[in-house]
C-alpha positions in Angstrom: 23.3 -57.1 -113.1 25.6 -55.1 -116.0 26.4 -58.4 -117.7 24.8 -61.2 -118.9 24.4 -64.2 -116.7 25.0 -67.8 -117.3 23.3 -70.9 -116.8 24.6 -74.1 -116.6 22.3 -77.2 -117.3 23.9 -80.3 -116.1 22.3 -83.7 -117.7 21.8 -86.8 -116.2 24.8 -88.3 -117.5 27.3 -85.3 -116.0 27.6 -83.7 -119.6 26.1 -79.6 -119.2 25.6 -77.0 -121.6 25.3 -73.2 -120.7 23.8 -70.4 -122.2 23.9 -66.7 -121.6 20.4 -65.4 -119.6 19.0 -61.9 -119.3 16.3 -59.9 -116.7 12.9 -62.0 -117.3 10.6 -65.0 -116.4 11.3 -68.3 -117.1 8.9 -71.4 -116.3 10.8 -74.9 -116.0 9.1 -78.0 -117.0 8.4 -81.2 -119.4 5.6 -79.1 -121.5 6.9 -78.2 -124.8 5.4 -73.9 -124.2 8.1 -73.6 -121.2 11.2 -71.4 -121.9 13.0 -74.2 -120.2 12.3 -77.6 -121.5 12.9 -80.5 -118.8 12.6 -83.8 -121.1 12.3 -85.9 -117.5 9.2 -88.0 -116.8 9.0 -87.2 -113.2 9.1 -83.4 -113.8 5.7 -81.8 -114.1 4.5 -80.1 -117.3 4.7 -76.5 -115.2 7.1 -77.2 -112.4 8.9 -74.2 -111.4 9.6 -70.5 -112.4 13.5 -68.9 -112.6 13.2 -65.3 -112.1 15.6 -62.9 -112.8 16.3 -59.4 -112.2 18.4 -56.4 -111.5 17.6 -56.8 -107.8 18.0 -60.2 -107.3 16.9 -64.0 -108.3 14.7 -66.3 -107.2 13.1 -69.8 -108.0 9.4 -70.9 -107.3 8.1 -74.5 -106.9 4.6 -74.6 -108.5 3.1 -77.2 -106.2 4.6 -80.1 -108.4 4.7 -83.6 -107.8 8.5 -83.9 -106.7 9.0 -80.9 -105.6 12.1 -78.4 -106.5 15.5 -78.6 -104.6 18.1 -75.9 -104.0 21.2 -77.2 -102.6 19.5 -80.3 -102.1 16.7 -78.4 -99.9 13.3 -78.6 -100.9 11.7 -75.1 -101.7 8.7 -73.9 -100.3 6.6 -71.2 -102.8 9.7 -68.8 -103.6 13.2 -69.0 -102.7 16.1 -66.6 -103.5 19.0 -67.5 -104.6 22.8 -67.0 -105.3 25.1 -67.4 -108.2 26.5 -70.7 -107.9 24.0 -72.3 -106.4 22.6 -75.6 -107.3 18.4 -75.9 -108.4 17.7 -80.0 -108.5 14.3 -80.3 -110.6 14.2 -83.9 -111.3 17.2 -85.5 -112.5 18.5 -82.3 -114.0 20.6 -79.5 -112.1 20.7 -75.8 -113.2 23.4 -73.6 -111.7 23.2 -69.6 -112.3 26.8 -67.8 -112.7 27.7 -64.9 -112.8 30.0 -63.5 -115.2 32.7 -62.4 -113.2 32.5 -65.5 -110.9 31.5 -63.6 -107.6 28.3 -64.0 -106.1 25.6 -60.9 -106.4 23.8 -59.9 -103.1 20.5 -62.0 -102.9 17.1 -60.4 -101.4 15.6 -61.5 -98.5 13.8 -65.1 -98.8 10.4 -63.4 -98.3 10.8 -60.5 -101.0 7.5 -60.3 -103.7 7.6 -60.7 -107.3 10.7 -58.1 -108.5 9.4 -55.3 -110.4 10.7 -55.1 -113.7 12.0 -51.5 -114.1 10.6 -49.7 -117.6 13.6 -47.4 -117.8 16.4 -49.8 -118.2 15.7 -52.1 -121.2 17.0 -55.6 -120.5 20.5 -56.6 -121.1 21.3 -58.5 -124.0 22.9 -62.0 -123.9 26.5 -62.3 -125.1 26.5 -64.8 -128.4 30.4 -65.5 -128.1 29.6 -68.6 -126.8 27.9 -71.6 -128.2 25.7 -74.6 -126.4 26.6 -77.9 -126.8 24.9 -79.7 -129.7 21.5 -81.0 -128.6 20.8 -84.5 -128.1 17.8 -86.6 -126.9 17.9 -85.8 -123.1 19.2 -82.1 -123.9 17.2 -79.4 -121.9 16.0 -76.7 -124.2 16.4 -73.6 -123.6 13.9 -70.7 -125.4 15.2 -66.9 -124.2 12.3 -64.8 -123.7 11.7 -61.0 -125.4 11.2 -58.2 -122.4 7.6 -58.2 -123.9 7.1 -61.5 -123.7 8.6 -61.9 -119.5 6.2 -59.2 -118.6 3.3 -61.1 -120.1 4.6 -64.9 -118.2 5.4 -62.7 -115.3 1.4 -61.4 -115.4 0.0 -64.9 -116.2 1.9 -66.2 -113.5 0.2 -63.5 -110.9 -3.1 -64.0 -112.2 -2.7 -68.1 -111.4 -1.9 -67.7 -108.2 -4.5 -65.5 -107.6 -6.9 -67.5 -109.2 -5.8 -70.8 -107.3 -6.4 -68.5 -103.9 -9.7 -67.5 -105.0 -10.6 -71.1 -105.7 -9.5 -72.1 -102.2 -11.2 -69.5 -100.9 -14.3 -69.3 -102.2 -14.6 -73.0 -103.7 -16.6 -71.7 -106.9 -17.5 -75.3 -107.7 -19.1 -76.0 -104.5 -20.9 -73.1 -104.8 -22.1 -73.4 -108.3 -23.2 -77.2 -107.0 -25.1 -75.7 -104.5 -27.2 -73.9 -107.1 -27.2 -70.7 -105.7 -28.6 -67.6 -107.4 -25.8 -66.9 -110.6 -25.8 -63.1 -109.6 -24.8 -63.9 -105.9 -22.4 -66.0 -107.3 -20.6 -63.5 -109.6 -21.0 -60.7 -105.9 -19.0 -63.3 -104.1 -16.3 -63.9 -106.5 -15.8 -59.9 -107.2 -16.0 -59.2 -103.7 -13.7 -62.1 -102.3 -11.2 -61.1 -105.4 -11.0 -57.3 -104.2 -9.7 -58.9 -101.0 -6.9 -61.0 -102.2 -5.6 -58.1 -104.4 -6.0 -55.6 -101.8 -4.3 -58.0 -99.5 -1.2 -58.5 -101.9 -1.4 -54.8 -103.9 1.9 -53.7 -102.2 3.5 -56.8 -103.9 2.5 -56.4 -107.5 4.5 -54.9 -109.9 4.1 -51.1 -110.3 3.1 -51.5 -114.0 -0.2 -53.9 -113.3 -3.3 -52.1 -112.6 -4.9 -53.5 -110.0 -8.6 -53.4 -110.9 -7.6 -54.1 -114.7 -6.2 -57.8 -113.0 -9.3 -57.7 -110.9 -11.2 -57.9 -113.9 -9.3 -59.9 -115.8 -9.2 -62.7 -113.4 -13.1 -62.0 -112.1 -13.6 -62.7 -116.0 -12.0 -66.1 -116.1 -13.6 -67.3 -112.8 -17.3 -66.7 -114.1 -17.2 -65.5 -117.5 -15.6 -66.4 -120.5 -12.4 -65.1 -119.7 -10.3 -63.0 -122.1 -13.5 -63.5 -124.7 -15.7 -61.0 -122.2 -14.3 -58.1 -124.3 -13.9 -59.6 -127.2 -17.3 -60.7 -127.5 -18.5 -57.1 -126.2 -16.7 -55.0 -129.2 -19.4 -54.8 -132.2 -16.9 -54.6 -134.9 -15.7 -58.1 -133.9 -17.4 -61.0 -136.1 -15.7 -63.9 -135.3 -13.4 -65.3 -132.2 -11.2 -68.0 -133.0 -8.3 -69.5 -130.1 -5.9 -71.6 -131.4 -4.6 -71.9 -128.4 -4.3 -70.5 -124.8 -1.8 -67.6 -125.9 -2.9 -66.7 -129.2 -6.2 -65.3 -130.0 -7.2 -64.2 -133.6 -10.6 -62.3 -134.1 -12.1 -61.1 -137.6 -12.7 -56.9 -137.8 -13.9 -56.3 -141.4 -13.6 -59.4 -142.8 -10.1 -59.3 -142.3 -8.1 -61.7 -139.4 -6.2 -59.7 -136.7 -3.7 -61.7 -133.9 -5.0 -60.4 -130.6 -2.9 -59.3 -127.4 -5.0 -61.8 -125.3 -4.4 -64.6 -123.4 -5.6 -67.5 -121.2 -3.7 -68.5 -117.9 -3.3 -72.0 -119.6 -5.2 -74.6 -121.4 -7.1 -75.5 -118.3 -8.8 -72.5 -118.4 -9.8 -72.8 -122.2 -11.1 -76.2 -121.2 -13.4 -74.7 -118.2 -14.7 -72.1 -120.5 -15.8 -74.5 -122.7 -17.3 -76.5 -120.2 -19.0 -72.9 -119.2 -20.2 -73.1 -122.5 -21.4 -76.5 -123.6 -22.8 -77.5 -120.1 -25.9 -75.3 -119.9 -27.7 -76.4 -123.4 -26.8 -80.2 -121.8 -23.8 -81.1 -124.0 -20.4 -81.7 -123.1 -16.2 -81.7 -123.9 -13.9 -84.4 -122.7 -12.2 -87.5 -124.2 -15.0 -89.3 -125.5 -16.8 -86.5 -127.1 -13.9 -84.1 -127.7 -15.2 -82.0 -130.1 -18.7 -80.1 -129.9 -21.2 -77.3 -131.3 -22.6 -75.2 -128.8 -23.9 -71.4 -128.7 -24.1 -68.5 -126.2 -27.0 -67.9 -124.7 -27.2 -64.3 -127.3 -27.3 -66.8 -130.2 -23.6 -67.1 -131.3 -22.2 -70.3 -132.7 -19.3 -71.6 -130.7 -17.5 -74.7 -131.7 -14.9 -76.5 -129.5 -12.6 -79.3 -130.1 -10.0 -80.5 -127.8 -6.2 -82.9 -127.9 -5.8 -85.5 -128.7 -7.8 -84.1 -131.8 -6.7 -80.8 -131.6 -2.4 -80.8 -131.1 -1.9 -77.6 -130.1 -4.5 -77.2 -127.4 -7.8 -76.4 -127.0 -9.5 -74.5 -129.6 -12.1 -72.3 -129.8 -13.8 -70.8 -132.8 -16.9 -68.4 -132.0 -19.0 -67.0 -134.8 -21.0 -64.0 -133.1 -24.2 -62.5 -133.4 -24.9 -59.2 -133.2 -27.2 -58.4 -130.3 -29.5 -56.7 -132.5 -30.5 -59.1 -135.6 -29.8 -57.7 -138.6 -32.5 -56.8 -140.8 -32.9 -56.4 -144.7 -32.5 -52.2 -144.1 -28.8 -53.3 -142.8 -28.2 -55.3 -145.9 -29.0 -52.7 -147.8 -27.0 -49.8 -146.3 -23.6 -52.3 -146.2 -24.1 -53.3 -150.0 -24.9 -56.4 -149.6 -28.0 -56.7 -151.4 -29.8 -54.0 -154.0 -33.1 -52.7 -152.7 -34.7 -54.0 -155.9 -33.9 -57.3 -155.0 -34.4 -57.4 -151.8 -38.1 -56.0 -152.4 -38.8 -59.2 -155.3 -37.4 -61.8 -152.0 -39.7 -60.2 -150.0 -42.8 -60.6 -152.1 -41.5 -64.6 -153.2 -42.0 -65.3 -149.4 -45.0 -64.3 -149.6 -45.9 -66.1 -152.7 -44.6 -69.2 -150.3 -41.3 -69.9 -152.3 -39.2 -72.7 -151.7 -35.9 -71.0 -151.1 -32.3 -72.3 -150.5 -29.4 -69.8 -149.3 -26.4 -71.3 -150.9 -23.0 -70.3 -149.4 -19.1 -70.7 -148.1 -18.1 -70.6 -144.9 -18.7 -67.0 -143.0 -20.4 -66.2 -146.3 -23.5 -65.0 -143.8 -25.8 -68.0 -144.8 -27.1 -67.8 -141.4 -27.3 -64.6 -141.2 -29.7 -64.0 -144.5 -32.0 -67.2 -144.0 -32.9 -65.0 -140.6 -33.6 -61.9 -143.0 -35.6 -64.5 -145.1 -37.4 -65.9 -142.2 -38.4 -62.4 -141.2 -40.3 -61.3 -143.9 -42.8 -64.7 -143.0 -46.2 -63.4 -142.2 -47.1 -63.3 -138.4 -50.7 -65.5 -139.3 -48.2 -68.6 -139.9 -47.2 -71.7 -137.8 -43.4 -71.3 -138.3 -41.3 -74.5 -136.9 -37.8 -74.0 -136.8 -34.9 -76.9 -136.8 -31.4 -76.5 -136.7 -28.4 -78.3 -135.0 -27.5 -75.3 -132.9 -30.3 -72.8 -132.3 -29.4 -69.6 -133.9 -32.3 -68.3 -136.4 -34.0 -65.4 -134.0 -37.2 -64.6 -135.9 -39.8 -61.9 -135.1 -43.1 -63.6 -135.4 -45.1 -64.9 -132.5 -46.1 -68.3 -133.3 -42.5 -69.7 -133.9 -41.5 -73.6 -132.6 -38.0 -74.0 -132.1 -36.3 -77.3 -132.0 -32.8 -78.3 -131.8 -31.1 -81.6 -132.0 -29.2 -83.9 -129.5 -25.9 -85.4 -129.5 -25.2 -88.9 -128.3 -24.8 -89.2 -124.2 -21.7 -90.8 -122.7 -23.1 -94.2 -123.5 -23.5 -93.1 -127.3 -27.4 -93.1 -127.0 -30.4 -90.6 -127.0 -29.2 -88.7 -130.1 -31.6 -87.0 -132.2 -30.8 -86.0 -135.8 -31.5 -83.1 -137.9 -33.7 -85.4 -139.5 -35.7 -87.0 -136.6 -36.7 -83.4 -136.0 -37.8 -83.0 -139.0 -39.7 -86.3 -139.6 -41.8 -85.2 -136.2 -42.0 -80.9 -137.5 -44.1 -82.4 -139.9 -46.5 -84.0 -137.4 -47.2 -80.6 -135.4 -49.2 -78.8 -138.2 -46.4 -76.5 -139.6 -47.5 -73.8 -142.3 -44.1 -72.6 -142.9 -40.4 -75.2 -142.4 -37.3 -73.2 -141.8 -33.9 -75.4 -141.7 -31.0 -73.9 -140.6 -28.6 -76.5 -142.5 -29.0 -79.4 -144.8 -25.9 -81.5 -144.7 -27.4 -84.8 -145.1 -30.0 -87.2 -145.3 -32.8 -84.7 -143.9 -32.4 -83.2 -147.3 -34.6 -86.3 -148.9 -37.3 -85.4 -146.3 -37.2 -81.9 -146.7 -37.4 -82.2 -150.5 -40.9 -84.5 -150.1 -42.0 -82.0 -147.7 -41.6 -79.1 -150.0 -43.4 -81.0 -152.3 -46.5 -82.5 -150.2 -48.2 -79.4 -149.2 -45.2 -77.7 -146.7 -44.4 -74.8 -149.6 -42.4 -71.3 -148.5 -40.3 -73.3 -146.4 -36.2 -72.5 -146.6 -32.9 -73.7 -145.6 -29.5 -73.4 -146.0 -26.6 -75.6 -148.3 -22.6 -75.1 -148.4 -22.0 -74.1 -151.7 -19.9 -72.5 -154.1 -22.3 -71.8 -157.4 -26.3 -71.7 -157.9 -25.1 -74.6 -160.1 -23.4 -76.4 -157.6 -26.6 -76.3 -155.2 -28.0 -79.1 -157.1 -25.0 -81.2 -157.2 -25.2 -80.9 -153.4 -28.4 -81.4 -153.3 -28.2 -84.9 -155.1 -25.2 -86.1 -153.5 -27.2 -85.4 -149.6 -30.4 -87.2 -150.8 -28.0 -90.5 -152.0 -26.6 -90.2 -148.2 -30.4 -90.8 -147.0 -30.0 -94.4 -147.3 -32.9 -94.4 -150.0 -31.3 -96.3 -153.5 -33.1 -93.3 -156.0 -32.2 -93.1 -159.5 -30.3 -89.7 -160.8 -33.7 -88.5 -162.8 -35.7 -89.3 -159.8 -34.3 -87.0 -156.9 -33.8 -84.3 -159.7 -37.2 -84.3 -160.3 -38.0 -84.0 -156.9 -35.0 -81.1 -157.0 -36.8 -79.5 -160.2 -40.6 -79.4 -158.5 -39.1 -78.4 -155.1 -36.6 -75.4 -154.8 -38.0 -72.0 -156.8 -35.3 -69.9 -155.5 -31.4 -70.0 -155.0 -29.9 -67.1 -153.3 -26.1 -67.2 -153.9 -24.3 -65.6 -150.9 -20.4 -64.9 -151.2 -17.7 -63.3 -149.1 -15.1 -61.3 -151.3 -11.6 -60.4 -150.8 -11.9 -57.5 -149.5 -14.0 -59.2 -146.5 -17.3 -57.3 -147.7 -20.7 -60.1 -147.9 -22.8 -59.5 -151.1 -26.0 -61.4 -152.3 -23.9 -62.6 -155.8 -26.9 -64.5 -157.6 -31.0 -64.7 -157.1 -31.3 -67.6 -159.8 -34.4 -69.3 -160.1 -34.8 -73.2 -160.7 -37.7 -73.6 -163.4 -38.0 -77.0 -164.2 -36.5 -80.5 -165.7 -35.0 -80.5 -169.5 -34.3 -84.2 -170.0 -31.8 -85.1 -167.5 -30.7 -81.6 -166.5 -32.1 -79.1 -164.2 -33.2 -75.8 -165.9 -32.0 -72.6 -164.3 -31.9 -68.7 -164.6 -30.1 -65.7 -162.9 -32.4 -63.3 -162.2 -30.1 -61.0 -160.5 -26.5 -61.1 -160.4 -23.5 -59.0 -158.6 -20.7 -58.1 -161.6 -17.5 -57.4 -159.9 -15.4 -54.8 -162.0 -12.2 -54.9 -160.7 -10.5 -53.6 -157.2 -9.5 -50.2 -155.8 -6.0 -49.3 -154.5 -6.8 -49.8 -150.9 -8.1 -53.1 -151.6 -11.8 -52.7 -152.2 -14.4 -54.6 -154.3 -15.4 -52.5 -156.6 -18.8 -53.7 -158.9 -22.6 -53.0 -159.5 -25.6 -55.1 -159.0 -28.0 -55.6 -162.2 -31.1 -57.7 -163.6 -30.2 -60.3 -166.2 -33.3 -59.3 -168.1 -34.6 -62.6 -167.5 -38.5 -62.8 -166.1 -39.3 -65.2 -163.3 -41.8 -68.2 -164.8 -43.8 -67.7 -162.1 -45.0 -63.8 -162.6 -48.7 -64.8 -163.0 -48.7 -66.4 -159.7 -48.1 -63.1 -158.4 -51.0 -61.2 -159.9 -53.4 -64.4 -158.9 -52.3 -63.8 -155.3 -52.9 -60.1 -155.8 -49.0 -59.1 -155.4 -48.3 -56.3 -157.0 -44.4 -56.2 -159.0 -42.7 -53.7 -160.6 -41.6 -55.2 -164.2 -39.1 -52.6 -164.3 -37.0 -54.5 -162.1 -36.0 -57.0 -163.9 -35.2 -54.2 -167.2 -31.3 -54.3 -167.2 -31.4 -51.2 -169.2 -32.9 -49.6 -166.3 -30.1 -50.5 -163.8 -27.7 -48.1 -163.2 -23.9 -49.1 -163.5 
């Protein structure tokens, strides 16, 4: 093919358009993500696949409803086919020309998928001619980049495969059978060896075969593209926007991935993956959810109508190794000063809130936190999603419910933590306050249940208490402004002020203590504070960490308990800059 091809779109009505077509892959149907857009009702969202290349063309019927017709034939799988020839899908017809007007030698009906030759970059399309202006029942027609042919023309491959395998093996039968997961995952590798080895002469020479074996062995049992993702340390966060495009975060910064689900069902059976074994679930009348992987990481799903582009994923990992206070210290996130007067307020049992934005690591520090509790205490744990992975040995989890299909059996944040109070708990640890609970967890901090810690979005050590007030008025409880600050003032010693800069880095910005109630207004002091100086020329935060100079209120406490601090710690003169 030394020219560029045409193909004519004829209409409904008997008015066509053509356009000029290159060497690639082109899926046909009513979805919007096709190259070739079909707007018929009868014509499947994927219906068929054009393929073009220097060897020959062909069209492939993908199974749908009404089937695909050349020359008013049906086609069965893939047919070949000659310039000038007429491809029925719906109540459209396409018709490939060639430039010249005479027909180019076709392969044989039962050739494989043409290999797309690296040498020989594809031929561009002439632009002398224009389509005819678009109107309502106009097909539209999207050109593919080389780069972007070779990936349909892979996705493609990996379906069909996949939909063999599925006959084949009947994964979901098997799975229903409740047969051992590791024989499982031998049955699928070993029955997807065979179909490639059964079909290897037909691939194209530039797929690997065992890199497709994997690939594919990933999406039938694993989490698909993600197995890799999930498996490089320096990768913090996952998010899919949708089946083809795949954004992770690498050093705080957000980087669009090469990676790609076969289509949205397959996001959609990943999340089920996910969701199903901690008894949650995805579909229309719960489509959004919060999960986690069974290592800890946070997953959240939501799904159209609420999400319009797809399915979408957002994973927030954990490392498999929890952090601890020695890592903080070596990234710069916290001083080791500071980190040493936290250690010693657990002890003192300090009421502590880690304040934050989003991927601020909230999470991430209240674990730290929780760490340095003391092994001799009754530790209860309650958060929406389990994440917090503490040390100690005598540690309760609990975790809350969503609704079930009939909108029952839910159980709150806050009916966990009405009943944690009931099981003889030395020490409550909350992995988010976001709403009512808060009253509760104020009263508890209060009535006995000190050194117990949680987590609240915010932006300031200021803007904590604002928070703070504005979830205890969502409790349903009709308390005056002075009242709940009160209970604020007597409850919360410590707010640690977590931030993520611009450079991506996490620092510990503010340890500010909360010493009382001044008339109406809360009375607070930093204690420790992060001053940021300026930035570098590659980018980079640059700043110090100091002491105010201000003392904690509560330093005799420490001696009474016989803890032992250094006042030089809180001597700003004595902080290097």
């Amino acid at each position: 093919m030394t020219e560029a091809m045409q193909l004519e779109i004829r209409r409904p009505s008997g008015s066509s358009e053509t356009h000029p077509i290159k060497c690639g892959v082109y899926p046909m149907g009513s979805e919007k993500g096709n190259k070739i857009v079909i707007p018929d009702s009868n014509v499947d969202r994927r219906h068929a696949i054009l393929i073009l290349h220097q060897e020959g063309f062909w069209v492939e019927d993908l199974k749908s409803r009404i089937g695909t017709l050349l020359d008013g034939k049906p086609v069965a799988g893939r047919a070949a086919i000659l310039p000038g020839q007429e491809i029925g899908i719906g109540s459209y017809t396409l018709i490939l020309r060639s430039p010249a007007g005479a027909p180019l030698p076709a392969p044989p009906p039962e050739a494989p998928p043409p290999k797309m030759e690296k040498e020989k970059p594809p031929i561009r399309p002439e632009t002398g001619s224009r389509p005819a202006a678009p109107d309502s029942t106009a097909a539209k027609f999207h050109e593919p980049s080389r780069q972007d042919s070779l990936r349909e023309q892979k996705q493609q491959i990996k379906k069909q495969i996949h939909e063999e395998l599925l006959e084949r093996l009947d994964i979901k039968r098997l799975t229903a059978s409740h047969i051992k997961e590791t024989e499982l995952h031998e049955r699928t590798l070993k029955m997807l060896e065979q179909i490639v080895q059964d079909i290897q002469t037909r691939l194209p020479s530039w797929i690997e075969p065992q890199a497709l074996i994997k690939e594919i062995y990933d999406e039938a049992v694993g989490l698909g593209p993600l197995e890799d993702l999930l498996s490089n340390q320096e990768i913090t966060e996952i998010m899919v926007n949708r089946n083809d495009q795949i954004y992770v975060e690498k050093q705080g910064k957000l980087t669009l991935t090469d990676r790609a689900f076969m289509d949205d069902s397959s996001v959609l059976a990943i999340m089920e993956r996910i969701v199903a074994p901690i008894g949650r679930r995805i579909d229309e009348s719960q489509p959004y959810v919060d999960a986690r992987l069974k290592d800890g990481s946070r997953v959240n799903a939501i799904i159209p109508p609420l999400a319009l582009s797809g399915p979408c994923l957002t994973i927030r990992k954990f490392s498999k190794d929890p952090l601890t206070i020695e890592d903080l210290i070596r990234f710069g996130t916290i001083d080791p000063r500071m980190a040493d007067f936290l250690r010693r307020c657990v002890l003192l049992r300090k009421n502590v809130i880690v304040a934050g934005g989003t991927g601020s690591g909230k999470t991430t520090f209240l674990n730290i936190m929780g760490s340095f509790l003391p092994d001799t205490d009754r530790i209860v744990t309650i958060e929406d999603s389990a994440e917090l992975r503490l040390p100690q040995s005598h540690v309760v989890r609990l975790e809350s419910r969503p609704p079930n299909i009939e909108g029952r059996g839910a159980v709150t944040i806050r009916d966990l933590l009405r009943n944690a109070l009931r099981m003889r708990p030395d020490r409550l640890v909350i992995g988010e306050c976001r709403s009512g609970e808060t009253l509760d967890m104020l009263q508890a901090m209060n009535t006995g249940h000190d050194g117990s810690m949680t987590t609240v979005h915010a932006n300031t050590p200021r803007d904590v208490i604002s928070r703070l007030e504005t979830m205890t008025l969502m409790s349903g409880v009709d308390l005056p402004t002075r009242a709940i600050r009160e209970q604020i003032g007597s409850a919360i010693h410590l707010v640690i002020q977590t931030s993520r800069l611009s450079d991506g880095s996490r620092k510990v910005t503010n340890i500010t203590e909360i010493s009382g109630l001044e008339g109406d207004r809360i009375t607070m002091q930093d204690l420790f504070i992060f001053v940021q100086t300026g930035i570098d020329q590659k980018g980079k935060v640059q700043g110090y960490m100091t002491a105010t100079g201000s003392v904690p209120t509560f330093m005799e406490e420490f001696k009474t308990r016989g803890l032992s601090v250094d006042m030089n710690m809180f001597n700003q003169r004595l902080w290097t800059h």
